[in-house]
C-alpha positions in Angstrom: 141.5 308.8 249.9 144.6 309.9 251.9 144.5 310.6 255.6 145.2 314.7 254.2 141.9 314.4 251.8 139.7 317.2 253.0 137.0 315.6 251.9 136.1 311.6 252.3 133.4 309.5 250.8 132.7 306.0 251.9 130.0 304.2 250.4 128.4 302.1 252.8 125.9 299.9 250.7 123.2 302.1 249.0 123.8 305.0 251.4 127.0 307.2 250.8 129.2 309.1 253.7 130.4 312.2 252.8 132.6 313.7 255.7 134.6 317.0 256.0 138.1 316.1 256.9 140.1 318.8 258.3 139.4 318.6 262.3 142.0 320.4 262.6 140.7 323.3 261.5 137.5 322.7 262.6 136.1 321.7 258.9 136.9 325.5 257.9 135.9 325.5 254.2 139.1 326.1 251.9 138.6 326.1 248.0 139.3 323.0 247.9 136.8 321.0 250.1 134.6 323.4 247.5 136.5 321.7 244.4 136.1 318.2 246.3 132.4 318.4 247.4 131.6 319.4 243.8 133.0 316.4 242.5 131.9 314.5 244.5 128.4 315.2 244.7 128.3 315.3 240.7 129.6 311.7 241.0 126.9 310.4 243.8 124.2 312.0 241.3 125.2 309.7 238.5 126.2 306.6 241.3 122.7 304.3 240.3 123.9 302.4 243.5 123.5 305.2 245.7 120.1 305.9 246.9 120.8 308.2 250.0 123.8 310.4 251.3 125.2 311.5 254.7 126.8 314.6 255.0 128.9 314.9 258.7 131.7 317.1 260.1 135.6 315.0 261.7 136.3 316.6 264.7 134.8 318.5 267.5 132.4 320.8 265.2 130.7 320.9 262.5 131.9 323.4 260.4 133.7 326.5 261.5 132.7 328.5 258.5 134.8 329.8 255.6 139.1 329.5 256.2 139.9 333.6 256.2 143.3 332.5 256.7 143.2 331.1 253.3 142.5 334.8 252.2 145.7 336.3 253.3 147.5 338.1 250.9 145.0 337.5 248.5 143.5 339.7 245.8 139.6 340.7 245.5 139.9 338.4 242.1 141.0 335.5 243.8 138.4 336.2 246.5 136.0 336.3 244.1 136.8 333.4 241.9 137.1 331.4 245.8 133.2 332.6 246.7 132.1 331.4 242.8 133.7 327.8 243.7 131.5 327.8 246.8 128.4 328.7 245.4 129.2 325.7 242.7 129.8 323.3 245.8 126.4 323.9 247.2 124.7 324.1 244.4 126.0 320.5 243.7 124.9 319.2 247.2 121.5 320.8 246.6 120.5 319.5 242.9 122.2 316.3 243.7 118.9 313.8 243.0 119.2 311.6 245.9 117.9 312.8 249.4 120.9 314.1 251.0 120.6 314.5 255.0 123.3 316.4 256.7 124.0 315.3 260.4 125.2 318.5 262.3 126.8 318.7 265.8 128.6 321.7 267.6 129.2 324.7 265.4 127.5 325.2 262.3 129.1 328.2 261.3 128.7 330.6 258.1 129.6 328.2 255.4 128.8 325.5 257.6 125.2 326.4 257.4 125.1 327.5 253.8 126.2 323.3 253.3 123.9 322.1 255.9 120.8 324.4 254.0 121.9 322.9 251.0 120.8 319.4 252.0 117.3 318.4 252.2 117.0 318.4 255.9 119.2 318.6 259.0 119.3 316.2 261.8 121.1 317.9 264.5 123.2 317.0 268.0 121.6 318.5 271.1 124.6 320.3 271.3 124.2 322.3 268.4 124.5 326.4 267.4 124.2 328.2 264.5 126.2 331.6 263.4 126.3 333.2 260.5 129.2 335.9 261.3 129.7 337.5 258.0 128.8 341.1 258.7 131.2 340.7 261.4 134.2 340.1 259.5 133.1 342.6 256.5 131.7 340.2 254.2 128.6 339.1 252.4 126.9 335.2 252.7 123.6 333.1 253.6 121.9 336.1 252.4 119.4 334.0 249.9 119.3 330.2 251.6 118.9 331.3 255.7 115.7 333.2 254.7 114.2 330.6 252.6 114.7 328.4 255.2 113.9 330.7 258.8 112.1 333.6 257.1 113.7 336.9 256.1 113.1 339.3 259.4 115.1 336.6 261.8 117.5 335.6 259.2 118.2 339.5 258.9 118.3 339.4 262.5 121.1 336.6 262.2 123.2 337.8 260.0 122.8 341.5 261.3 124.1 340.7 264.6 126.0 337.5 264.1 124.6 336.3 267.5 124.1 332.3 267.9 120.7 330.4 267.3 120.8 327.1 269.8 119.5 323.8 268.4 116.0 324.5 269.9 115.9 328.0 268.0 116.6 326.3 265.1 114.2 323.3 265.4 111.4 325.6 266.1 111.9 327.7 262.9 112.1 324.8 261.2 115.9 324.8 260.2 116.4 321.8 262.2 114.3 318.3 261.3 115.1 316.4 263.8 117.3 316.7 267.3 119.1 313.7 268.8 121.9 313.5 271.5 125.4 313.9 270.2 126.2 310.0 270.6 123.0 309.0 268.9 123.6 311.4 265.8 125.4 308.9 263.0 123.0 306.3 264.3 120.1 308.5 264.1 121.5 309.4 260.6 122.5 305.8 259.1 118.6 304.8 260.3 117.4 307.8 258.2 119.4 306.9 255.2 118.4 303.3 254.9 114.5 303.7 255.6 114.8 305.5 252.6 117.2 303.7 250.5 114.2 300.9 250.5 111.7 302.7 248.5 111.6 303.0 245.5 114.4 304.8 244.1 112.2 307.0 241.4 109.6 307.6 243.5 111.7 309.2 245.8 114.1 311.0 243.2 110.4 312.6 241.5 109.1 313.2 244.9 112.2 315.4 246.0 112.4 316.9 242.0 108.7 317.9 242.9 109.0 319.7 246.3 111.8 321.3 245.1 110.6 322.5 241.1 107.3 323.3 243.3 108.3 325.4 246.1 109.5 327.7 243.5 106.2 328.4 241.9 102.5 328.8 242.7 100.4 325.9 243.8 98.5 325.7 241.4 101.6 325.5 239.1 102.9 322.7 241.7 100.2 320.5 241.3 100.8 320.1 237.5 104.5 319.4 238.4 103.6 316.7 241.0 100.9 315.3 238.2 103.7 315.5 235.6 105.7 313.4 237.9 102.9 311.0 238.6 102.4 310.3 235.3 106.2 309.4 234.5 105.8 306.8 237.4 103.1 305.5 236.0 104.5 304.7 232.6 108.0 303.9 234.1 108.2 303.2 238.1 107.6 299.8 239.7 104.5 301.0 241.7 102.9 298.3 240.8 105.2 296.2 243.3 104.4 298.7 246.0 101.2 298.6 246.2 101.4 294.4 246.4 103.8 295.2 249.0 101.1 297.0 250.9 98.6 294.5 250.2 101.0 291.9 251.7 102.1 293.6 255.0 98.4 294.0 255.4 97.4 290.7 255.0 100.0 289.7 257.3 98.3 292.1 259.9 95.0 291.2 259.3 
């Protein structure tokens, strides 16, 4: 990677970075950090090494949402064509099969969230917002991920009135996993991602494949997905080591 790569990913053992790169412009998403984040989350999914991935923002924020000025003398087609590119980048992030944590601080802005929402859970800086200012500059977007994630009245409310949700907001509603001060956060992070890089890599992947075929569907119709999943583990996983792992530590205790 180049020091202009808008996108950079370092591989850090079994957990991967993956870092917006353009502080100058406050990680505003251009169609290509959409090309690069597609490509490379399409790569970490195959990566066998990888078994968790970080997801952080260079500079003072976050993410300052999509780059309007990128949009300049631009047709609707182009616009169009630039909005199908993003919807391909998070829908990489989110069907990647490794747990995939992003660690926001600052602004979390419009596409900002939509990136953040596509990972499986946000650890955030005390110092966090988020906006979602679309209406505001006479556009559509967050519409379907906000309200899965906050619930449709306040994410209408959100996007209605573009007014900023604080960390605590957003921890409350559930948004937010985890809150940590702004100098703890890629510590906080980097602890995260290894405690789960040492289980078991398919019991995690079928566990995350679970909640997420699962929450689409009935429970009923979840429970046969998670016993589905069960059953693969039993005929393929190493659970077998696990539970003489357990039986060690607790001998150890006893």
């Amino acid at each position: 990677m180049t020091d202009e790569a808008v996108l950079v990913v370092e591989r850090q053992g079994p957990v991967a970075w993956v870092r917006l790169n353009r502080p100058r412009q406050r990680n505003a998403v251009n169609l290509q950090l959409c090309l690069d984040l597609r490509a490379a989350f399409t790569e970490l999914d195959g990566d066998e090494d990888t078994r968790a991935v970080l997801v952080e923002g260079a500079g003072p924020v976050f993410c300052a949402g999509a780059d309007l000025k990128e949009r300049q003398g631009k047709d609707a087609e182009w616009v169009r064509q630039r909005r199908l590119a993003s919807f391909a980048a998070y829908d990489a992030i989110e069907r990647c099969s490794k747990p995939v944590i992003a660690l926001v601080h600052n602004g979390i802005i419009g596409s900002g969230g939509e990136i953040a929402m596509a990972c499986d859970f946000i650890i955030a800086a005390s110092d966090a917002f988020f906006t979602f200012p679309e209406t505001k500059w006479g556009t559509v977007g967050a519409t379907q991920r906000l309200q899965r994630a906050i619930g449709k009245r306040t994410a209408k409310e959100l996007l209605f009135t573009g007014r900023s949700m604080p960390v605590d907001e957003a921890r409350l509603l559930g948004l937010v996993s985890r809150i940590v001060e702004p100098s703890a956060l890629r510590e906080a992070g980097e602890q995260t991602a290894r405690q789960i890089a040492e289980a078991p890599a398919l019991a995690v992947r079928l566990t995350k494949q679970s909640i997420d075929l699962g929450g689409r569907t009935d429970q009923d119709s979840g429970i046969r997905i998670e016993q589905a999943a069960i059953e693969y583990n039993l005929a393929v996983g190493d659970w077998q080591a696990g539970i003489d792992k357990f039986n060690e530590e607790s001998s150890k205790k006893s």
